[in-house]
N, C-alpha and C positions, 0 to 999 in steps of 0.2 A: 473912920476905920470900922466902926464897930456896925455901918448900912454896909460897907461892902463885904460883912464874914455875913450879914444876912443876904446879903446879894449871891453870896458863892454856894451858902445852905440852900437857895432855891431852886441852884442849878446844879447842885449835886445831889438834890432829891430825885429831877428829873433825869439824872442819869444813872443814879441807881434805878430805878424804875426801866428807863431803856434799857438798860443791864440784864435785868429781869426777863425783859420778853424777846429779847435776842436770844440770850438761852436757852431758851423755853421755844424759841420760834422758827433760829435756824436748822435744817435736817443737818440728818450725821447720815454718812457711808458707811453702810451695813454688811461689812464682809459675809453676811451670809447666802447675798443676797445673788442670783444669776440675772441676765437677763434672757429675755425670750429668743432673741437673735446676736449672733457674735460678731460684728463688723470689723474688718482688720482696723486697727488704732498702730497709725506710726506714734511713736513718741519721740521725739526729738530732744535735744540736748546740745546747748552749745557749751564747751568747755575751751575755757583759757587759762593755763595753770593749775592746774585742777590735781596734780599726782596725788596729794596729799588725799583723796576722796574719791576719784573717778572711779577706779577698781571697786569698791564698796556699791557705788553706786549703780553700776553698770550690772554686777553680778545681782543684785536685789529686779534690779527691771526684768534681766533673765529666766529669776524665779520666778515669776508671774504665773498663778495657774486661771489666767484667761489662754484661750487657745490659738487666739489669731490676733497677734499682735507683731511691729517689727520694733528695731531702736535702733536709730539715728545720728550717732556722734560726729557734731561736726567741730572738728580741732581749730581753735579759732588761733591759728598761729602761736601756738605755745611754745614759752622758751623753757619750759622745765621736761619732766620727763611723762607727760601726759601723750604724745604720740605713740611711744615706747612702749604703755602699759595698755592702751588701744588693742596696738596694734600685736599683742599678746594672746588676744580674745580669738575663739576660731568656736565661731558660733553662727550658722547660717541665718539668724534672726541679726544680728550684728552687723550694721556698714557705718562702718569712720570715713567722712571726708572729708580730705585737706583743704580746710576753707584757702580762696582766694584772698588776693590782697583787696584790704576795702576799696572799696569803688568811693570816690570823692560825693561827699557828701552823706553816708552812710556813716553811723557809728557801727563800731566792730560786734559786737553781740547780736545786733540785727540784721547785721549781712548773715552772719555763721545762721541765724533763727529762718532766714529767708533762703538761705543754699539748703537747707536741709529741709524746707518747707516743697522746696521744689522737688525732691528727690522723693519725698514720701510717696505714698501708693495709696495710705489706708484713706478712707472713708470718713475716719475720726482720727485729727490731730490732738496729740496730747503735748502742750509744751513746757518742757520744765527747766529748773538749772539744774548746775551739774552736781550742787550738794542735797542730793534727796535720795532719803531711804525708804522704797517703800515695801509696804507690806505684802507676800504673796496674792492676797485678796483686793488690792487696791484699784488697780486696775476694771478688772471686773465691777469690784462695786461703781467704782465711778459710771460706769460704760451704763450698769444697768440703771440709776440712777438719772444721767444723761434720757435716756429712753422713756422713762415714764415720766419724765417731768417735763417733756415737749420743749426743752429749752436748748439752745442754739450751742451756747456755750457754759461751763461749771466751771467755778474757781473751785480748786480745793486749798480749804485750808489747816494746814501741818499740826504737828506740836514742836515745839520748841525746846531745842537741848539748850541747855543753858549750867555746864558745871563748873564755869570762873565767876568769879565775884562781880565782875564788869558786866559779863552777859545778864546776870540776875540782875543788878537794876537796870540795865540799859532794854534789854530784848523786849521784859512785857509789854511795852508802851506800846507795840505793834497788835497787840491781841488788845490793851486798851480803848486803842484809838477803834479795833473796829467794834468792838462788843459794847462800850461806853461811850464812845463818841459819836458811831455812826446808826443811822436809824436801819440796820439791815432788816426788820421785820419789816418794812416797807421798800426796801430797795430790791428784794426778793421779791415783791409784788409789782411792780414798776418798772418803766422802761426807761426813767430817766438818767440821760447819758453819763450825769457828774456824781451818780449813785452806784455808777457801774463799777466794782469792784474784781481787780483779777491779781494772782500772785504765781511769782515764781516758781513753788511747790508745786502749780501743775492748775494750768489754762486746757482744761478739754473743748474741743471746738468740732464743730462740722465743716468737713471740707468746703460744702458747696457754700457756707457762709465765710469761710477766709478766704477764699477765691471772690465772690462777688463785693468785700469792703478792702477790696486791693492788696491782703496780705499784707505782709510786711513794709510793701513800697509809701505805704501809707504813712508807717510809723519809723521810716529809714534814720529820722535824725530825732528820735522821742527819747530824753531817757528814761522814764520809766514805764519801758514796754508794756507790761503787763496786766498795770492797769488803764493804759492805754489801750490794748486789743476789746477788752471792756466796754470803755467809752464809745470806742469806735463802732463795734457790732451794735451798741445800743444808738448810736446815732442815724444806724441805717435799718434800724426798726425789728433790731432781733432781740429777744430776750435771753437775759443773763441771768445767771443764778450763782448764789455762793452756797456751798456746804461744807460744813465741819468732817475733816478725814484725818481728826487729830487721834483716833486709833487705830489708821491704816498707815499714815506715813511720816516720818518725822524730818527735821532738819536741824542743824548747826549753820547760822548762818557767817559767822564770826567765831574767831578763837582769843579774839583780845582788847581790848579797850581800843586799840589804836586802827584794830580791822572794824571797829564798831563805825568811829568816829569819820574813818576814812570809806565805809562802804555806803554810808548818809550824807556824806557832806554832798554827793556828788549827785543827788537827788531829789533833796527836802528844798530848797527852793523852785525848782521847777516842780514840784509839785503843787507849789505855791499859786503856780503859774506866774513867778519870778515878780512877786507883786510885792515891794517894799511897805507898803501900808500894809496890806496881809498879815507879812511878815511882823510889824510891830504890834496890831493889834491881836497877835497869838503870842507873843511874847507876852505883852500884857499881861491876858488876860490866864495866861502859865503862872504869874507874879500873884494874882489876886483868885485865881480860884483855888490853886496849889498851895503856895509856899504859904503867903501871907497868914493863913488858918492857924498853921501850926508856929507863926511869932504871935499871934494874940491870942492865940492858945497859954502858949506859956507865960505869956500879961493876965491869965485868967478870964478873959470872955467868955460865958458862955454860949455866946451863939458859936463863938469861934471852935469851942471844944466839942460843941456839937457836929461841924463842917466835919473836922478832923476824924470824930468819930465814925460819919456816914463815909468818908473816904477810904478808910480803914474796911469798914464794911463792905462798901462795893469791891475792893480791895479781894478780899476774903471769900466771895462769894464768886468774884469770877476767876480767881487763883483756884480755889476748888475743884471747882468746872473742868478748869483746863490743865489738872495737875500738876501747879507749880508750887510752890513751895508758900506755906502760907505765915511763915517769919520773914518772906519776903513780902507779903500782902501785908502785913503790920507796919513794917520796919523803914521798908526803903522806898517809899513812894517821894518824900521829896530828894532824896537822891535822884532817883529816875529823871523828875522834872529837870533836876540841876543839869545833869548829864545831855538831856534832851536841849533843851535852853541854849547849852556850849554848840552844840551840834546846829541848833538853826543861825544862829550868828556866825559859825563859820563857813555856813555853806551859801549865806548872803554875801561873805564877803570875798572867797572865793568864785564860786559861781555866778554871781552879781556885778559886786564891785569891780575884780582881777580879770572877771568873765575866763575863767580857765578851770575846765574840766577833766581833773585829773581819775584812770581807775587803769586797772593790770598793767599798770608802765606805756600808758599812751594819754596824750592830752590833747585835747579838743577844744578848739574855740568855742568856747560857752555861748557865745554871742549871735553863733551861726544854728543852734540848739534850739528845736519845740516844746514847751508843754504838751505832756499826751494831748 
């Protein structure tokens, strides 16, 4: 026990250190910032069920003070009253349309992303979901951003609302996994394709590169689009970029333990790329660099209390960062894990084992389903 709390202190040195220079290495979006030229930017939005949010979020895209912009809601057969409050809006920058029925073989969210992709006009696609608030400057910065960094495509990524007790341990593990886990000071320098990083919050892209890596037709049965479009542009030799626009735009992406558990289960193993070894060697290793620490922590190890304390730390220092609360950086990190843990074993078992892919009251043969 006491080689693997030193095995885990080695590996939580180097990821406080990654920590470190992610911080320090990925750019932020500079509301102050114009660009030289203004290219129309469709932004697109697929929404299904969405009433609880749509209005908020549609009227935020409207303020935008970039000057050449359209927004694109495509109603992805909604049974609540998200057509209703659309179709409310009477704003010439504003077109809703009434997605079609999927076409066999398509998941629903990337038909409504691929109808709306066809309808655009602008020059620069921006694709988001339908829970995002942005800031009047968001746009612009991103656009001007996009322009001097020569890059094809720009992930932006959010800040996180998080005011139930579930989203506080459950949410960080997203800004975790990229800031601690992933080497983004390098993936921002590179083309490599399983480095390519894109989110929901908003994939900006150049038209003439989503037309030449097939658009959506590509990722018709992917479910996780997003960073899927990513992969994709990086496989066909464009460069991707991610930057921090966690003070331009924010999200909720969940309102509850149950919307946590059920909007991950339906995706953490294909992102796996549905790999049952994968799978238990992260569980694992959740067991022995996470938890374990903090039981031979309380046996008194030092090395273990040491783990604990560096954890705590990176904890703290990327809570900071990214203004989230830092009694949650102390406090709830093996909750998180525990939480996190539940979620990957139900979504092997589900997605895997049951192969049924359940999300907005439609279920899909898991079996017939891609890894981005």
């Amino acid at each position: 026990m006491h080689a693997l709390a030193l095995f885990a202190l080695i590996l939580w040195i180097l990821a406080f250190v990654q920590t470190l220079v992610n911080l320090g290495s990925v750019p932020r979006l500079k509301g102050d910032r114009t660009p030289s030229r203004q290219p129309l930017v469709s932004v697109v939005i697929p929404a299904r069920n969405e009433a609880h949010i749509i209005e908020r979020t549609v009227r935020a895209f409207l303020a935008q003070d970039y000057s050449n912009f359209e927004v694109i809601v495509v109603d992805d057969r909604s049974t609540d009253d998200t057509p209703g409050i659309l179709h409310a809006f009477h704003d010439p920058r504003l077109t809703v349309i009434e997605a079609k029925e999927t076409p066999a073989g398509w998941l629903g969210k990337l038909w409504a992303l691929e109808e709306g992709r066809a309808r655009a006009r602008g020059e620069l696609l921006l694709f988001v979901d339908a829970d995002l608030i942005y800031a009047p400057p968001a746009i612009r910065a991103a656009v001007e951003y996009l322009e001097t960094s020569g890059a094809a495509m720009v992930a932006l990524l959010p800040h996180f609302e998080m005011p139930t007790f579930a989203e506080q341990v459950a949410m960080p593990m997203l800004a975790y996994f990229a800031f601690s886990g992933m080497p983004l000071w390098y993936s921002n320098r590179s083309k490599t394709p399983l480095l390519g990083l894109g989110g929901g919050a908003g994939n900006l892209i150049r038209r003439d590169a989503v037309e030449s890596i097939g658009a959506f037709q590509a990722l018709k049965d992917a479910v996780v689009d997003d960073i899927g479009l990513a992969h994709l542009a990086r496989r066909h030799d464009y460069v991707t970029r991610v930057v921090r626009a966690d003070d331009l735009l924010t999200v909720r992406m969940y309102d509850s333990a149950r919307g946590i558990v059920d909007g991950f289960t339906k995706n953490i193993f294909f992102a796996l790329g549905r790999s049952y070894l994968l799978g238990a060697v992260l569980l694992l290793l959740m067991g022995i660099l996470h938890l374990l620490p903090y039981a031979l922590a309380l046996a008194g190890d030092v090395v273990a209390i040491a783990v604990v304390i560096l954890i705590s730390l990176t904890r703290v220092v990327l809570f900071r960062s990214l203004r989230y609360s830092i009694l949650n950086a102390i406090f709830l990190h093996p909750l998180m894990v525990g939480f996190w843990g539940y979620i990957f074993l139900r979504s092997m078992w589900f997605t895997g084992v049951r192969k049924e892919l359940r999300w907005r009251g439609r279920t899909y043969d898991a079996s017939d389903i891609r890894t981005p």
